[in-house]
C-alpha positions as semicolon CSV with decimal commas, in nm:
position;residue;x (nm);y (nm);z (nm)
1;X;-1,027;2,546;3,734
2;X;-1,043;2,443;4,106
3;X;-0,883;2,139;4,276
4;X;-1,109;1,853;4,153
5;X;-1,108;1,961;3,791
6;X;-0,703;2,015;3,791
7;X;-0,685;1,649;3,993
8;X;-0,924;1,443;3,931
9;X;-0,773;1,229;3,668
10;X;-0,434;1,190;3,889
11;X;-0,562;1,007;4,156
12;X;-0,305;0,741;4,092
13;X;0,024;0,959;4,081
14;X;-0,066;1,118;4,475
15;X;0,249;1,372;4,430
16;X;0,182;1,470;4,075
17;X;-0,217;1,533;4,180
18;X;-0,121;1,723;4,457
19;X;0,093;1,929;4,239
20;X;-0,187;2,064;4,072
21;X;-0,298;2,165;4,405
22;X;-0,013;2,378;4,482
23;X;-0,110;2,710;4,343
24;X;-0,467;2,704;4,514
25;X;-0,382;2,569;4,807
26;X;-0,104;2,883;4,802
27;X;-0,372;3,162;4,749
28;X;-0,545;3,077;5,068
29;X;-0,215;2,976;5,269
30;X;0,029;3,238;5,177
31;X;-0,036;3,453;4,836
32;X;0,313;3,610;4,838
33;X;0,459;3,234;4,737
34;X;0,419;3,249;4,370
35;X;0,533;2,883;4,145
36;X;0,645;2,996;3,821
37;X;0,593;2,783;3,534
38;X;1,026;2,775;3,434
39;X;1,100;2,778;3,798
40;X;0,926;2,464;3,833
41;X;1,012;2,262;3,508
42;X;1,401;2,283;3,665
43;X;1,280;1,997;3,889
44;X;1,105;1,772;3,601
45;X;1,437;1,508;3,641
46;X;1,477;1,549;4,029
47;X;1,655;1,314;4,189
48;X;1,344;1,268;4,454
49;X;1,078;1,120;4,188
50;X;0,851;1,281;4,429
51;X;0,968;1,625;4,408
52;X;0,965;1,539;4,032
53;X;0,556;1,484;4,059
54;X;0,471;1,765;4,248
55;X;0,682;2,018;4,013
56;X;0,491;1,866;3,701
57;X;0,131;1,878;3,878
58;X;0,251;2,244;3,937
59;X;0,293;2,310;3,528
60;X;-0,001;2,131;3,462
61;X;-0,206;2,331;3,697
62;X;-0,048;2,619;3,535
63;X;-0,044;2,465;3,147
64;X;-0,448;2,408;3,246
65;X;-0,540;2,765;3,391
66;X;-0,417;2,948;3,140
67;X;-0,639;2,767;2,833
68;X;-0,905;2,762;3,113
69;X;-0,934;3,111;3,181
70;X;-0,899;3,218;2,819
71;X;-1,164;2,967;2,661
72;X;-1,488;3,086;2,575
73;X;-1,722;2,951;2,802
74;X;-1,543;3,014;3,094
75;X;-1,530;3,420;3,024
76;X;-1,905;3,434;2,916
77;X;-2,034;3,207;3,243
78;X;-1,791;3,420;3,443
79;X;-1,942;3,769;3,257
80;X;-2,313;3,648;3,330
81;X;-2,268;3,520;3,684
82;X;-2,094;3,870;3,781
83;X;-2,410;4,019;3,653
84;X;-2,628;3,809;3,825
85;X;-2,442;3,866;4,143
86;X;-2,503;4,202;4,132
87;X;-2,819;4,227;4,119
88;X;-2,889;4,027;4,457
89;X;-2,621;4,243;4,599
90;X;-2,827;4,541;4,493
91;X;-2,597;4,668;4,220
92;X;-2,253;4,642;4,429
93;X;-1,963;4,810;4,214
94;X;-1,682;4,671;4,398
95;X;-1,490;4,367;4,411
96;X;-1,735;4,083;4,538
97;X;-1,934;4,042;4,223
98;X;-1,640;3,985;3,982
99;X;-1,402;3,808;4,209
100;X;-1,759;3,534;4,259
101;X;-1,842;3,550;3,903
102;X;-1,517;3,392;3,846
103;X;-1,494;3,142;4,161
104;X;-1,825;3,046;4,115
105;X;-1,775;2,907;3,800
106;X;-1,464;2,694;3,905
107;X;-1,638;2,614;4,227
108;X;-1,973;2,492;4,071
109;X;-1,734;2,305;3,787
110;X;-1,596;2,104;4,046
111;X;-1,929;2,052;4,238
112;X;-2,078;1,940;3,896
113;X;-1,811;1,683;3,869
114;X;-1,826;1,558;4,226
115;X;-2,217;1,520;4,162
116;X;-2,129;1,297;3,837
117;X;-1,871;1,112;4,038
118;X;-1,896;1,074;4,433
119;X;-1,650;0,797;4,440
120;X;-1,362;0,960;4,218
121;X;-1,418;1,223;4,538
122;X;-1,307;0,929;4,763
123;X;-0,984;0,841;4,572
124;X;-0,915;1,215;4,519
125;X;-0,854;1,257;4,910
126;X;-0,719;0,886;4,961
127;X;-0,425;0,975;4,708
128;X;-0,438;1,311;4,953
129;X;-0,391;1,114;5,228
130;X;-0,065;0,892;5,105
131;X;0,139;1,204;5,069
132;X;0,373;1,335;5,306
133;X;0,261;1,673;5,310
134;X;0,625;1,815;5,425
135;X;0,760;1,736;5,124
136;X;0,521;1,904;4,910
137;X;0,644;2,203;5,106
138;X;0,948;2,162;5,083
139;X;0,935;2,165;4,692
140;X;0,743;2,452;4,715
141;X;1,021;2,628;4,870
142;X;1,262;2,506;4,671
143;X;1,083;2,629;4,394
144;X;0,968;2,979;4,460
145;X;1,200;3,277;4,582
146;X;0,976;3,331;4,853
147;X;0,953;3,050;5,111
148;X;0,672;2,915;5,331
149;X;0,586;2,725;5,663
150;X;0,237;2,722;5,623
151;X;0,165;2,526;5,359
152;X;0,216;2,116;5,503
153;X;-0,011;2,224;5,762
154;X;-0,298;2,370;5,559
155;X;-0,267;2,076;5,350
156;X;-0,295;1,835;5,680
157;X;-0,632;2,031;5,717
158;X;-0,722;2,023;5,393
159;X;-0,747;1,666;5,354
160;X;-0,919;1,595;5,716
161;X;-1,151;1,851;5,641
162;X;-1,291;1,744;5,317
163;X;-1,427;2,085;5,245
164;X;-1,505;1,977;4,874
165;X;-1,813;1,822;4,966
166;X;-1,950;2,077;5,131
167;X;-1,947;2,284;4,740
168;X;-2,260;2,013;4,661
169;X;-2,471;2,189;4,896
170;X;-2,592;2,561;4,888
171;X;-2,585;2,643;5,289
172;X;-2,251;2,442;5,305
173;X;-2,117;2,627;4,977
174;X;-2,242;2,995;5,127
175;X;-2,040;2,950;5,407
176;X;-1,733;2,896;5,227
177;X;-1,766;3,149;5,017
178;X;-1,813;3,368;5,292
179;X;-1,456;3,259;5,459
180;X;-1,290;3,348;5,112
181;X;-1,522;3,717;5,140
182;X;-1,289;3,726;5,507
183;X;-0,997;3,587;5,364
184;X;-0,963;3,882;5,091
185;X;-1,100;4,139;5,309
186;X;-1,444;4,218;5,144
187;X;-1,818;4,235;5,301
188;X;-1,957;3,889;5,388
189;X;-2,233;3,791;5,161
190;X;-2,562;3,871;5,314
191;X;-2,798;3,517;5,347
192;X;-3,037;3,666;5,028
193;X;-2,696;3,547;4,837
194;X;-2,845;3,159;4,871
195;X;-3,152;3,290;4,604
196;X;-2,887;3,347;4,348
197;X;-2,653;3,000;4,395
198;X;-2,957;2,753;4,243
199;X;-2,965;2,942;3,922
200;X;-2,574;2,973;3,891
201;X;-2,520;2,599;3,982
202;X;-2,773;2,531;3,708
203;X;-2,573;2,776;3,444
204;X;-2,239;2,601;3,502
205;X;-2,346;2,252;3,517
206;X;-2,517;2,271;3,171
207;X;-2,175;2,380;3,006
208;X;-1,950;2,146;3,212
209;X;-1,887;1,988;2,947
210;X;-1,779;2,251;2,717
211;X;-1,601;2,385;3,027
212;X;-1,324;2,128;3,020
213;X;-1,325;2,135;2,646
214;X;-0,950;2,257;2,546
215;X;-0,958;2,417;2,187
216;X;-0,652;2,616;2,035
């Protein structure tokens, strides 16, 4: 899952929604910060309520990725989008076309869901908005051994920024993908890349549904 499928539904608990944020926003602000799942249940009755809300969004991000990334539609859109990456990247063996066979379908989840929903967008970054961004990091640090001064900031950007929108459109949505290509150290993704995102958009919206579906 990526932000908007973790949040969506916790627009009106602002700490708790941005919570859920907390492990993706850490993977692009500072991947040696890890929130473990007992670390952050210790804070479920702290005396800050908010504190309290963003160490539960954190377990249910957690609680949610782990059923995500298990269930069956999510490993067979993930297998067939790594194939069909490949093949406009001419049969490239290395990371790019498994580590965007499995963003892609997270990415194009969420875009399918903005698409469905525009306004729940709106109240997604509103609730963003009302938080005090400080604190979040601050429970962040409290939770994890490793500490962080990055992370108020990025979200401060995040928010203003509004980069979710841009995941609706294909130029918008190649150029993001190519920051995460710089962010992880791979080749950028040469323009021919754009022929492929139609088809995959297509693939993940038609199992959306199923997508979200939690089964034991």
């Amino acid at each position: 899952m990526n932000y908007f499928a973790h949040g969506r539904q916790y627009t009106s608990t602002p700490y708790f929604m941005a919570g859920t944020a907390v492990p993706d926003w850490l993977s692009v602000v500072d991947r040696r910060v890890r929130v473990r799942k007992k670390a952050a249940e210790a804070f479920d009755g702290d005396g800050d309520p908010r504190t309290a809300e963003v160490a539960r969004g954190i377990v249910q991000h957690l609680i949610d990725d782990d059923w995500f990334h298990r269930s069956r539609a999510f490993i067979e859109l993930s297998t067939l989008l790594t194939v069909e990456v490949r093949h406009v990247l001419q049969d490239d063996d290395g990371l790019r076309p498994q580590l965007l066979g499995h963003i892609l379908v997270e990415i194009l989840l969420d875009a399918a869901l903005i698409a469905d929903a525009p306004t729940q967008l709106d109240a997604y970054y509103q609730a963003l908005e009302s938080i005090d961004p400080l604190l979040v990091q601050q429970t962040v640090n409290r939770i994890s051994r490793h500490p962080t001064d990055k992370l108020a900031l990025l979200i401060e950007h995040f928010t203003k920024l509004r980069i979710l929108s841009d995941y609706l459109d294909d130029e918008k949505l190649f150029r993001r993908l190519n920051q995460i290509m710089r962010r992880v150290k791979v080749d950028e993704l040469p323009r021919t890349f754009l022929d492929v995102l139609p088809e995959c958009r297509g693939l993940v919206t038609q199992r959306s549904v199923e997508l979200l579906t939690r089964r034991e």
